[in-house]
C-alpha positions, 0 to 999 in steps of 0.5 A: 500500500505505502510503497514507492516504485524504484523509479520514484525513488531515482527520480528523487535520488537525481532531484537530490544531486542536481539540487545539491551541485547548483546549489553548492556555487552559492556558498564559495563567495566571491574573488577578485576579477579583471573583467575585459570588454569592448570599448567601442561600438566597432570593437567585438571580443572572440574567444581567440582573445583570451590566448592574448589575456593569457599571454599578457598575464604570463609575460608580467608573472602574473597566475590566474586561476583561469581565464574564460570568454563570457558572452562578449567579455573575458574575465580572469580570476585571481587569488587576491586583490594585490594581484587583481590590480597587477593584472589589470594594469599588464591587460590594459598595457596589451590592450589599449598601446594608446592610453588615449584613445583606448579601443578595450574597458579593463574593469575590476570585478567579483566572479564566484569562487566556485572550482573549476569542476562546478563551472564545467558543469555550468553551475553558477551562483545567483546574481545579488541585486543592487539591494545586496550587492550595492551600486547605483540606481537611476530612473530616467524620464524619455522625452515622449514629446520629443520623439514624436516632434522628430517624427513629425520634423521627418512627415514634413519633408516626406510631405514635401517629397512627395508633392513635388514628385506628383508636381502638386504644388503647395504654398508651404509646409510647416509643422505646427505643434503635434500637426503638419500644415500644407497651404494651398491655392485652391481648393482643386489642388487641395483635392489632388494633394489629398489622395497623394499624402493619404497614401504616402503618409499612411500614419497620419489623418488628413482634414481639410482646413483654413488657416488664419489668412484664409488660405486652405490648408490640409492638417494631417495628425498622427494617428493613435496607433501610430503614436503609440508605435513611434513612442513603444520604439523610440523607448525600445531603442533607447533601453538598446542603446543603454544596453550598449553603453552599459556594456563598457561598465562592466556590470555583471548584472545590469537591470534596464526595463521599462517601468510604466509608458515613458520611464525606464529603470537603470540598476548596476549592482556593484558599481559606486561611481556615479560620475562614471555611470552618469558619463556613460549612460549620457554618452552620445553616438552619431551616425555620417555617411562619407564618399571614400576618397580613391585618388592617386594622392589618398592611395599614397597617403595609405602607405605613409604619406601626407593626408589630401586636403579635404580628406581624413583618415580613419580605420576600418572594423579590421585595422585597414586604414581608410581615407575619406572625405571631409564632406558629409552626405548624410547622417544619422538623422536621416536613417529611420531604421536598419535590419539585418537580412540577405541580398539577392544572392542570400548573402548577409547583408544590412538594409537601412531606411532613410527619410524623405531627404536622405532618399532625395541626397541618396538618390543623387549622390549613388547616381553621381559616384556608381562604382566609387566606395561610400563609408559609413562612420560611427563617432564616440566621444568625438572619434570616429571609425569605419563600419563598413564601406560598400562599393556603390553599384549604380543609382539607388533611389526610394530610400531603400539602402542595401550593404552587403560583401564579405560579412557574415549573419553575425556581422550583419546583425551587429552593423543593424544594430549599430546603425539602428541604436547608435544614438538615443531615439529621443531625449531621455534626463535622470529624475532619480538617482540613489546609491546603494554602499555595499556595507549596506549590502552586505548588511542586507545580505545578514538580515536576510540570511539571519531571518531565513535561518532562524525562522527555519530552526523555529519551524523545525522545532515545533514540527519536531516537538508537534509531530515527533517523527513525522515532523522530522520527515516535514522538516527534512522535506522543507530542507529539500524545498530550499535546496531545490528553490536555489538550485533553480534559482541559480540554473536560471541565473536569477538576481536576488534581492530583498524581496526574493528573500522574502519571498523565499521565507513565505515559500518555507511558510507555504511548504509546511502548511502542506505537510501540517494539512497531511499529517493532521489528516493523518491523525483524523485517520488515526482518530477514526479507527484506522490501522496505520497503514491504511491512515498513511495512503488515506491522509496524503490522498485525502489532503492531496485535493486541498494542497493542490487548490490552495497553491493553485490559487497562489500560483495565479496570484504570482503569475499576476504579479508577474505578468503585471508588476515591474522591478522588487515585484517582478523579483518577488513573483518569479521566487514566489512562483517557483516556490510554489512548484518546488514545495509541491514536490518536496511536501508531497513527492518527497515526504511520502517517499520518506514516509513509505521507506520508512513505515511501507515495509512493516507489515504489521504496523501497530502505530505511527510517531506523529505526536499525540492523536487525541481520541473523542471519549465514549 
C-alpha cells in the first residue's frame, strides 16, 4: 500500500544531486576579477582573445586561476586583490598601446569562487541585486514629446517629397505643434494633394482646413496607433542603446526595463561611481555617411604619406586604414531604421531606411559616384571609425539602402544594430538617482540570511516537538524545498534581492502548511479507527485535493504579479512562483517517499510517531 516504485525513488535520488551541485556555487563567495570588454561600438571580443589575456598575464608573472570568454567579455580570476590590480594594469598595457584613445574597458570585478569542476558543469551562483550587492540606481524620464516632434520634423519633408514628385504644388509646409500644415491655392489642388499624402503618409489623418489668412490648408495628425508605435520604439531603442553603453561598465548584472509608458529603470549592482555611470549612460553616438576618397594622392597617403586636403583618415572594423572625405552626405538623422537580412544572392547583408531627404541626397549622390566606395562612420566621444564601406553599384533611389560583401549573419546583425541604436531615439534626463554602499549590502545580505535561518530552526522545532517523527520527515522535506528553490534559482541565473528573500521565507511558510494539512489528516485517520497503514495512503490522498487548490490559487496570484508588476515585484513573483512548484514536490513527492521507506515495509504496523492523536471519549 505505502510503497514507492524504484523509479520514484531515482527520480528523487537525481532531484537530490542536481539540487545539491547548483546549489553548492552559492556558498564559495566571491574573488577578485579583471573583467575585459569592448570599448567601442566597432570593437567585438572572440574567444581567440583570451590566448592574448593569457599571454599578457604570463609575460608580467602574473597566475590566474583561469581565464574564460563570457558572452562578449573575458574575465580572469585571481587569488587576491594585490594581484587583481597587477593584472589589470599588464591587460590594459596589451590592450589599449594608446592610453588615449583606448579601443578595450579593463574593469575590476567579483566572479564566484566556485572550482573549476562546478563551472564545467555550468553551475553558477545567483546574481545579488543592487539591494545586496550595492551600486547605483537611476530612473530616467524619455522625452515622449520629443520623439514624436522628430517624427513629425521627418512627415514634413516626406510631405514635401512627395508633392513635388506628383508636381502638386503647395504654398508651404510647416509643422505646427503635434500637426503638419500644407497651404494651398485652391481648393482643386487641395483635392489632388489629398489622395497623394493619404497614401504616402499612411500614419497620419488628413482634414481639410483654413488657416488664419484664409488660405486652405490640409492638417494631417498622427494617428493613435501610430503614436503609440513611434513612442513603444523610440523607448525600445533607447533601453538598446543603454544596453550598449552599459556594456563598457562592466556590470555583471545590469537591470534596464521599462517601468510604466515613458520611464525606464537603470540598476548596476556593484558599481559606486556615479560620475562614471552618469558619463556613460549620457554618452552620445552619431551616425555620417562619407564618399571614400580613391585618388592617386589618398592611395599614397595609405602607405605613409601626407593626408589630401579635404580628406581624413580613419580605420576600418579590421585595422585597414581608410581615407575619406571631409564632406558629409548624410547622417544619422536621416536613417529611420536598419535590419539585418540577405541580398539577392542570400548573402548577409544590412538594409537601412532613410527619410524623405536622405532618399532625395541618396538618390543623387549613388547616381553621381556608381562604382566609387561610400563609408559609413560611427563617432564616440568625438572619434570616429569605419563600419563598413560598400562599393556603390549604380543609382539607388526610394530610400531603400542595401550593404552587403564579405560579412557574415553575425556581422550583419551587429552593423543593424549599430546603425539602428547608435544614438538615443529621443531625449531621455535622470529624475532619480540613489546609491546603494555595499556595507549596506552586505548588511542586507545578514538580515536576510539571519531571518531565513532562524525562522527555519523555529519551524523545525515545533514540527519536531508537534509531530515527533513525522515532523522530522516535514522538516527534512522543507530542507529539500530550499535546496531545490536555489538550485533553480541559480540554473536560471536569477538576481536576488530583498524581496526574493522574502519571498523565499513565505515559500518555507507555504511548504509546511502542506505537510501540517497531511499529517493532521493523518491523525483524523488515526482518530477514526484506522490501522496505520491504511491512515498513511488515506491522509496524503485525502489532503492531496486541498494542497493542490490552495497553491493553485497562489500560483495565479504570482503569475499576476508577474505578468503585471515591474522591478522588487517582478523579483518577488518569479521566487514566489517557483516556490510554489518546488514545495509541491518536496511536501508531497518527497515526504511520502520518506514516509513509505520508512513505515511501507512493516507489515504489521501497530502505530505511527506523529505526536499525540487525541481520541473523542465514549
Amino acid at each position: 500500500m505505502n510503497r514507492y516504485a524504484w523509479w520514484k525513488y531515482l527520480v528523487i535520488a537525481v532531484a537530490l544531486v542536481l539540487g545539491f551541485l547548483y546549489t553548492l556555487p552559492n556558498f564559495f563567495g566571491e574573488a577578485p576579477a579583471v573583467q575585459l570588454s569592448s570599448g567601442k561600438a566597432t570593437v567585438k571580443l572572440s574567444s581567440d582573445d583570451t590566448a592574448r589575456v593569457s599571454a599578457a598575464l604570463d609575460a608580467a608573472g602574473i597566475k590566474a586561476d583561469f581565464v574564460e570568454f563570457e558572452g562578449t567579455s573575458i574575465r580572469a580570476r585571481f587569488k587576491d586583490t594585490d594581484t587583481q590590480i597587477k593584472a589589470r594594469d599588464a591587460i590594459q598595457r596589451a590592450f589599449n598601446p594608446d592610453a588615449t584613445d583606448p579601443s578595450y574597458i579593463v574593469a575590476l570585478n567579483l566572479v564566484s569562487r566556485s572550482p573549476q569542476w562546478l563551472r564545467t558543469l555550468h553551475a553558477q551562483p545567483m546574481y545579488l541585486g543592487l539591494d545586496l550587492r550595492g551600486g547605483v540606481h537611476f530612473l530616467m524620464q524619455v522625452d515622449m514629446k520629443g520623439a514624436l516632434s522628430q517624427r513629425l520634423e521627418g512627415v514634413t519633408g516626406d510631405a514635401r517629397t512627395l508633392l513635388r514628385d506628383k508636381d502638386v504644388r503647395h504654398s508651404g509646409i510647416r509643422r505646427e505643434g503635434t500637426t503638419v500644415v500644407i497651404r494651398f491655392r485652391d481648393a482643386a489642388t487641395r483635392n489632388a494633394a489629398r489622395p497623394v499624402l493619404a497614401n504616402g503618409l499612411a500614419d497620419l489623418a488628413w482634414v481639410d482646413a483654413t488657416d488664419g489668412s484664409g488660405d486652405l490648408t490640409l492638417v494631417g495628425t498622427l494617428l493613435p496607433q501610430a503614436e503609440r508605435a513611434i513612442q513603444e520604439q523610440a523607448l525600445k531603442q533607447n533601453i538598446t542603446t543603454l544596453h550598449n553603453r552599459i556594456n563598457e561598465l562592466g556590470v555583471a548584472e545590469p537591470v534596464i526595463q521599462q517601468q510604466g509608458a515613458d520611464r525606464v529603470v537603470v540598476q548596476l549592482p556593484g558599481v559606486q561611481d556615479t560620475a562614471r555611470a552618469k558619463d556613460i549612460i549620457g554618452r552620445t553616438a552619431t551616425l555620417e555617411v562619407r564618399l571614400v576618397d580613391d585618388s592617386t594622392e589618398a592611395q599614397a597617403a595609405l602607405v605613409g604619406g601626407p593626408v589630401p586636403f579635404g580628406t581624413e583618415r580613419y580605420l576600418e572594423r579590421d585595422g585597414t586604414p581608410l581615407i575619406v572625405k571631409r564632406q558629409v552626405v548624410l547622417t544619422g538623422d536621416n536613417l529611420t531604421d536598419a535590419q539585418a537580412g540577405f541580398d539577392e544572392n542570400r548573402e548577409p547583408a544590412v538594409h537601412l531606411t532613410l527619410d524623405a531627404r536622405g532618399a532625395r541626397i541618396f538618390r543623387d549622390v549613388t547616381r553621381e559616384n556608381v562604382g566609387k566606395r561610400m563609408a559609413i562612420l560611427l563617432f564616440e566621444k568625438g572619434r570616429g571609425e569605419v563600419v563598413t564601406a560598400p562599393v556603390i553599384r549604380g543609382e539607388i533611389a526610394g530610400g531603400r539602402v542595401q550593404i552587403s560583401g564579405r560579412m557574415t549573419t553575425n556581422e550583419a546583425a551587429d552593423t543593424a544594430l549599430l546603425l539602428r541604436a547608435g544614438s538615443l531615439a529621443a531625449p531621455m534626463e535622470i529624475i532619480e538617482e540613489r546609491t546603494v554602499g555595499p556595507s549596506l549590502g552586505a548588511e542586507n545580505i545578514a538580515q536576510g540570511f539571519n531571518s531565513l535561518v532562524w525562522g527555519f530552526v523555529a519551524i523545525a522545532v515545533f514540527m519536531t516537538l508537534y509531530y515527533m517523527l513525522f515532523g522530522v520527515f516535514s522538516t527534512l522535506a522543507l530542507t529539500v524545498n530550499l535546496l531545490l528553490l536555489i538550485a533553480v534559482l541559480s540554473m536560471l541565473q536569477a538576481t536576488l534581492t530583498l524581496p526574493g528573500i522574502a519571498a523565499i521565507a513565505l515559500t518555507l511558510g507555504m511548504a509546511i502548511d502542506a505537510n501540517v494539512l497531511i499529517n493532521e489528516r493523518i491523525r483524523e485517520e488515526l482518530r477514526n479507527g484506522s490501522a496505520p497503514q491504511t491512515a498513511i495512503h488515506a491522509g496524503y490522498e485525502h489532503a492531496w485535493a486541498t494542497i493542490l487548490d490552495s497553491n493553485v490559487t497562489t500560483l495565479i496570484a504570482g503569475v499576476a504579479l508577474l505578468a503585471f508588476g515591474s522591478g522588487p515585484v517582478r523579483g518577488f513573483a518569479v521566487v514566489h512562483c517557483l516556490g510554489i512548484l518546488t514545495s509541491m514536490f518536496s511536501a508531497v513527492f518527497f515526504s511520502r517517499g520518506l514516509v513509505n521507506l520508512w513505515y511501507g515495509r512493516q507489515k504489521k504496523l501497530k502505530s505511527v510517531s506523529i505526536g499525540q492523536v487525541w481520541k473523542p471519549q465514549e
